[in-house]
N, C-alpha and C positions, 0 to 999 in steps of 0.2 A: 504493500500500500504506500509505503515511503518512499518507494522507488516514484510511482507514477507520479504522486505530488511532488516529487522533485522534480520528474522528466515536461511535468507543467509549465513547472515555476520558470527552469531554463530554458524552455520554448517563449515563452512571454519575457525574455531576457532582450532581442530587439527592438520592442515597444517599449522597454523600461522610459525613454523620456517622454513618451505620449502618455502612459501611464503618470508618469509623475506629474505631468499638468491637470491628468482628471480629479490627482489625489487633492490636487492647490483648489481647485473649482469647489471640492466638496468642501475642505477645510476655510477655505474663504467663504462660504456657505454657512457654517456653522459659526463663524465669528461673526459674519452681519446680525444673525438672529439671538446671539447672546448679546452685542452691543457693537452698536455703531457706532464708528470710528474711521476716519480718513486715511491718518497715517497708519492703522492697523492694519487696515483692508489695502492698502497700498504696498505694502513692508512682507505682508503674506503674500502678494502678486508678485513680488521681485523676486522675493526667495525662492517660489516654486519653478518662476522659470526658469531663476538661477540653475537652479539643482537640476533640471531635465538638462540643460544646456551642459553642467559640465560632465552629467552623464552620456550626454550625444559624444562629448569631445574623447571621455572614457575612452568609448567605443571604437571611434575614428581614427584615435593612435596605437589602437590594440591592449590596452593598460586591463580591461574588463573581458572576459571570455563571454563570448556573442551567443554560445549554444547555437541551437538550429529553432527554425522556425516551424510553430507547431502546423498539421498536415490542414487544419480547416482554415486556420489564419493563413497560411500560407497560400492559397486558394482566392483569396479578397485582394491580402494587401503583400510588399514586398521590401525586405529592408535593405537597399543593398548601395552600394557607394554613392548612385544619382541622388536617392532619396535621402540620405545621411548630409550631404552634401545641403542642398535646397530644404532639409531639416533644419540647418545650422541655421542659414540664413531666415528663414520663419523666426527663430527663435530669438534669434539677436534683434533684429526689427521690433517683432513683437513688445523684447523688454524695452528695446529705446521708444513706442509709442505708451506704453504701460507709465513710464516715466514722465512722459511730455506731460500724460493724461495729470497725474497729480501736480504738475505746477500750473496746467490750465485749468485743476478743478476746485483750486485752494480758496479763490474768491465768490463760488456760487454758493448760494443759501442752500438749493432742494439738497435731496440725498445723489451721495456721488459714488456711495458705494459699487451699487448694481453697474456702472460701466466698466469695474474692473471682470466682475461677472463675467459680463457679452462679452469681453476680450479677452477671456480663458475660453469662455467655449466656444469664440469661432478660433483662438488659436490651434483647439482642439482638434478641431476641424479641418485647418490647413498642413496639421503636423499629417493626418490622415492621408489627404488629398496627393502628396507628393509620393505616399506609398502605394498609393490604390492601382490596383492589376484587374478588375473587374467590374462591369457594369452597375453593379448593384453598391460595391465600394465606394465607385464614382461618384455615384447621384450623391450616398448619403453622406459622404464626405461634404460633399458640393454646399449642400444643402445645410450641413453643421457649420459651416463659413459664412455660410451668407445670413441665416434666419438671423443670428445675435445682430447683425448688421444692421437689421432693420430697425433694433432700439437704439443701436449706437447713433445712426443716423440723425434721427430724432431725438435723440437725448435732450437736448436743450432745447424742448418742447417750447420753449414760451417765446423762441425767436419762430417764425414765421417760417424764414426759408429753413430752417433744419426741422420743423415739421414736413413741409414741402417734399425737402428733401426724402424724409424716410418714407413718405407713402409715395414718391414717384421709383422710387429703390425697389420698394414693395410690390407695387403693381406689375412694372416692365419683369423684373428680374422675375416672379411668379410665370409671366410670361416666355420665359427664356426656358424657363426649369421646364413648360408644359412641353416645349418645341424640343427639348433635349431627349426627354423621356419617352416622346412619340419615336425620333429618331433613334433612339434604342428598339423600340418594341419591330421596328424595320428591320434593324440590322438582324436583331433575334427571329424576327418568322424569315427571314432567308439566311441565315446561318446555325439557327438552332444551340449555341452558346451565349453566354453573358462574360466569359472572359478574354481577355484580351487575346490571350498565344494564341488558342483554337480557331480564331478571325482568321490572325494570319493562315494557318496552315490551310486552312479550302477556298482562301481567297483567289488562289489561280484558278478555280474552276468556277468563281461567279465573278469573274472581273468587268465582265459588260453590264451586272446585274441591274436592270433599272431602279430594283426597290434596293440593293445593299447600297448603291449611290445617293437615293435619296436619302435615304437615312443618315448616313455619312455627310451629306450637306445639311442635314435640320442638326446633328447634333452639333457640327460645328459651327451653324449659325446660332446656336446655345451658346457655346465656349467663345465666340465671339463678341457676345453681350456683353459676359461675365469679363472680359479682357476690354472692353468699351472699345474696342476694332469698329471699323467704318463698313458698310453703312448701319453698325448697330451702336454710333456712337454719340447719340444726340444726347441724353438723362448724364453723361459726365460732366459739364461744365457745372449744370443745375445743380448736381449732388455734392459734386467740392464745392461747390459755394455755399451752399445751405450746413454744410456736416460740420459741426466740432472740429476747430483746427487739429486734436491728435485721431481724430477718427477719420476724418480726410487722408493723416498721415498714413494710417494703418491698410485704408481702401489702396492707396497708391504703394505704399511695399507689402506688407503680410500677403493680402488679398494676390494681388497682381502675381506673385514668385508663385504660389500654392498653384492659379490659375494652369501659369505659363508650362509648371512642372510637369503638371496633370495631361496638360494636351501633348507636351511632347511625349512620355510614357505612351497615351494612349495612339496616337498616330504610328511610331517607331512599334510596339506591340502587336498592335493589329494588320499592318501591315498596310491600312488606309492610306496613306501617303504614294506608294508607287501609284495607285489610281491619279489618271491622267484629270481628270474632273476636280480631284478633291486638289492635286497642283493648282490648276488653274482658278479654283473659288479662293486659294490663300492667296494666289499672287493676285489677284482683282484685291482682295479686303486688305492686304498690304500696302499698295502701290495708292486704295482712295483711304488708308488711313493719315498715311505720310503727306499727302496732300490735304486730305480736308483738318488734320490736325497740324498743320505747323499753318497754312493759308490761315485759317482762322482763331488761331494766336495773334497772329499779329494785327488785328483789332482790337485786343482784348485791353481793359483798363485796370484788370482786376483780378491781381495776383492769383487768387487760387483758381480763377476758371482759367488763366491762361497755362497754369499746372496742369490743370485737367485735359485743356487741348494738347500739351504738350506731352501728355501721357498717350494719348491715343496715337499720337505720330510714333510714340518709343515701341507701341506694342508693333506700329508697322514693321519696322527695324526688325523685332523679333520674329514676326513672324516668317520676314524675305531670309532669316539666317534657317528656320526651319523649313521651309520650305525647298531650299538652295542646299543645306548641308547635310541633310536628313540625319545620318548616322552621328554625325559630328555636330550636329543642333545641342543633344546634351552638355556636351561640354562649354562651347562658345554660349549656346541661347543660358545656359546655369550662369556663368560668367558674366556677360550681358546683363541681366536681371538682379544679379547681387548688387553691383555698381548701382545699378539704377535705383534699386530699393535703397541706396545707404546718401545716394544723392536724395531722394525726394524725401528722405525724413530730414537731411540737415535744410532742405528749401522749406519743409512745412513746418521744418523744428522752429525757424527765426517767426512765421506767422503766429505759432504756440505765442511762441516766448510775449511776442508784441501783445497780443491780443491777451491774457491771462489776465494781466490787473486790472483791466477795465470790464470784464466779465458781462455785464450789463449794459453796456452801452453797445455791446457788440465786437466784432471781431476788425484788427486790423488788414482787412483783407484788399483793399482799391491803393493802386502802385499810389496816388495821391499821399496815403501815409507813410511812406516812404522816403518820401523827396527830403534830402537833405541826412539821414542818416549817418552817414559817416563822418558827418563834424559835431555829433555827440556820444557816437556808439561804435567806432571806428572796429571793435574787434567782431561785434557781430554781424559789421557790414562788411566785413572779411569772410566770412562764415558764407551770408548771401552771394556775394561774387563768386566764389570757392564753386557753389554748385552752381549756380548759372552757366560758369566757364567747364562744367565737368557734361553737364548736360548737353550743353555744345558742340562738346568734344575737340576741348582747344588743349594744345599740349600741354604736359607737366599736372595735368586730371588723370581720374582712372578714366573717364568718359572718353577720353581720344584712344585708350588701349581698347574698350570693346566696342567703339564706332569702329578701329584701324583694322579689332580681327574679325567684325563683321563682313567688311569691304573684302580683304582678304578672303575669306572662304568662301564668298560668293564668288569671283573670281575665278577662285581655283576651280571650281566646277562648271565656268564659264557662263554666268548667269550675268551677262554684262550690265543689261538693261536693269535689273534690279541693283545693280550695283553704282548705278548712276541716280536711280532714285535715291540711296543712302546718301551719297553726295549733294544732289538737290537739295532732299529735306536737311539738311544741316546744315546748308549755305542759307535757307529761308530761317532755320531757328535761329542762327546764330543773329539774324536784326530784333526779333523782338526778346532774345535774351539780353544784347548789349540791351535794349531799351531798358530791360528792369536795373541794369548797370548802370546809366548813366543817371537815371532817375536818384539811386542813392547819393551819387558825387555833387548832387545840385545844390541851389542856395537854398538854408534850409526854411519854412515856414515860416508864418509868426505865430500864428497858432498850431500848435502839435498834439493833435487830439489820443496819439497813439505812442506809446514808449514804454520800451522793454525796461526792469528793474534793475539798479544799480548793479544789485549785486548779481547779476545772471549768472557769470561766468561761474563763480563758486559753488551753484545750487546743481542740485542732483541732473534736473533739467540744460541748462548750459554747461557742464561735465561732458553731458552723453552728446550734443552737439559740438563741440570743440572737438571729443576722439573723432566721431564720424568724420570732420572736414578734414584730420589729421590723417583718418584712412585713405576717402582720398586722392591726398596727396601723396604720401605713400605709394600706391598702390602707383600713382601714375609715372613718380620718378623713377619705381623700384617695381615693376611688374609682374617680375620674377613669380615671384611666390604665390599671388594671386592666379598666371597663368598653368602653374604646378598644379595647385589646391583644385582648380577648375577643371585640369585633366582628367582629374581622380572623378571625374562625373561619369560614370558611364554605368548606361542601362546593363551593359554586357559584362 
């Protein structure tokens, strides 16, 4: 009997960090309802994720024995270097919006507990998403990410647009889940499996199939919602402008990595990708993401929606490297997506930071509050340029090393034309990125309705934005180790 309760426990030895985040969900659970408390319920969020994290790390340098994976879970989900990989990154994100979230939630009256809650259990959710090997894994992973969402969304019910926000999240994304799930129930009445490998293997014998195609285009016109790819990318601008500056942060990295991981698993898996149909539906939603998001940035007046635009051009990016490297997406699109999640929390991190002590008057989100920044705030206006120019992809960023191995590996497979859009959209972002650039060099105000706290730098908050801008930097003069680490990404 001892035996088999051991041969359990070590089968459930891969999941130990996912496990550890359900144990923090329960335990932060039991602390709201004995007494509420900010810092408590904050302080148990950091530790839990702590401790799953530096159990991932355990695992990743060999320090901890991994056992095998048990035969039923092994069937769902799969622990293996891609997912360990795009684990890490969840989990780091994760803690730096967990943190933003308590210095944006120290000056609100209501209760602030429950948003640590919904960001255990969609982080729950996205540790999932990155292992899932099966239809039925997918959805509810999917589904674990996103439902908390919908109160994070709305959390700060009493502003208008973050209501807005969460019932326009609500409706479309319900929307997306119906259109995904039909596209399952397709692939399944012509393939007769819900997991991934077994696609592939009879795929050569339905490759014209009309209904395995259709299905294959409704579920990734699903996974193209959930990614705010074009033409399913209208509700982005709306919802970073309405969401809670660290819930914006969290929609644009956690959300985003869990996504991106999940489709390439599933594409590379199933074997969907060599279909000539499902190429040519990524290169169209690529080619009109990169254009309708970076064109329509550049009207924007309004820091987070032009985030949001600028998000939907990055998922282009991603998508022409999956599309163009198939095999080799895991590692480059894993890489890609780290960078980008670590920029968009230091770019939503300085929004936190502004917007926090004015809580009630609203957030500093219109570039107007901005003007003039760096002749009272010089290190956090270092912070902002930092990711501007990384998102850019201007040298001595990580952003120019995974724009450079984008270009690069599209290339190499000879995908010109996409390779020329990456350059396109990045000649169009880099004008309305200098714009949010020159906006902070200007004279500043007389009235300055918005300003970050003396002491930023020193708070838990300004901490975790300073490492991230330090990363990088890093990362961009010294790539090394980040192109290493990103290798280690492989489904195989």
């Amino acid at each position: 009997m001892n035996e088999f309760v051991m041969s359990d426990l070590m089968g459930l030895m891969p999941y130990a960090p996912i496990i550890a985040v359900v144990l923090t969900i329960l335990v932060v659970m039991i602390a709201i309802t004995v007494k509420r408390s900010h810092i408590v319920t904050a302080a148990l969020t950091m530790i839990g994720l702590n401790v799953s994290l530096v159990l991932l790390l355990l695992q990743i340098f060999g320090l901890v024995d991994m056992g095998s994976t048990l035969p039923t879970a092994d069937q769902l989900f799969v622990v293996d270097n891609f997912a360990r990989f795009n684990m890490l990154i969840v989990l780091v994100c994760a803690l730096a919006c967990s943190t933003l979230s308590y210095a944006y939630l120290s000056t609100l009256r209501d209760n602030k507990d429950e948003l640590y809650l919904l960001m255990l259990l969609s982080t729950a959710g996205a540790l999932l998403m990155v292992c899932a090997q099966h239809m039925a894994s997918f959805f509810m992973s999917l589904e674990l990410l996103s439902v908390p969402l919908y109160g994070m969304l709305a959390y700060t019910y009493l502003r208008e647009r973050s209501l807005e926000s969460g019932l326009k999240y609500l409706v479309l994304s319900a929307t997306a889940s119906a259109t995904l799930l039909m596209g399952m129930a397709f692939i399944y009445a012509e393939v007769g499996s819900l997991a991934f490998r077994p696609i592939s293997a009879v795929l050569p014998q339905l490759f014209g199939s009309p209904i395995l195609i259709l299905g294959a285009a409704m579920m990734l016109f699903g996974v193209a919602f959930k990614l705010s790819a074009a033409p399913f990318h209208a509700w982005t601008p709306d919802v970073y402008e309405g969401a809670p500056a660290p819930v914006a942060t969290y929609l644009a990295s956690v959300s985003k990595v869990a996504i991106v991981a999940l489709a390439i698993r599933f594409l590379l898996d199933t074997s969907l990708l060599a279909l000539p149909s499902v190429q040519l539906l990524l290169t169209v939603m690529a080619c009109l993401s990169i254009l309708a998001g970076n064109l329509l940035a550049v009207r924007q007046n309004n820091v987070k929606r032009l985030l949001g635009y600028s998000s939907i051009a990055h998922m282009g990016y991603v998508l022409i490297i999956i599309v163009s490297a198939a095999g080799a997406a895991t590692s480059i699109g894993s890489m890609y997506m780290a960078v980008y999640a670590f920029t968009s929390i230091g770019a939503f991190g300085v929004v936190t930071l502004m917007s926090s002590p004015y809580r009630p008057t609203g957030e500093a989100d219109d570039l107007v509050h901005y003007q003039g920044l760096f002749w009272r705030r010089p290190i956090l206006t270092a912070v902002m340029t930092i990711m501007m120019l990384s998102l850019a992809g201007v040298p001595l960023t990580a952003g120019l090393i995974t724009k450079l191995f984008a270009i690069l590996t599209v290339v190499q497979f000879g995908h010109w034309f996409l390779a020329a859009m990456i350059i396109l959209g990045s000649a169009i972002g880099l004008f309305y990125y200098l714009r949010v650039m020159l906006t902070l060099f200007k004279r500043p105000k007389a009235f300055i309705e918005f300003d970050v706290n003396k002491a930023w730098a020193g708070r838990l908050g300004g901490i975790m934005i300073l490492t991230v801008t330090a990363m990088i930097l890093v990362f961009g003069v010294w790539p090394a180790k980040l192109i290493e680490w990103s290798a280690l990404a492989s489904i195989w």
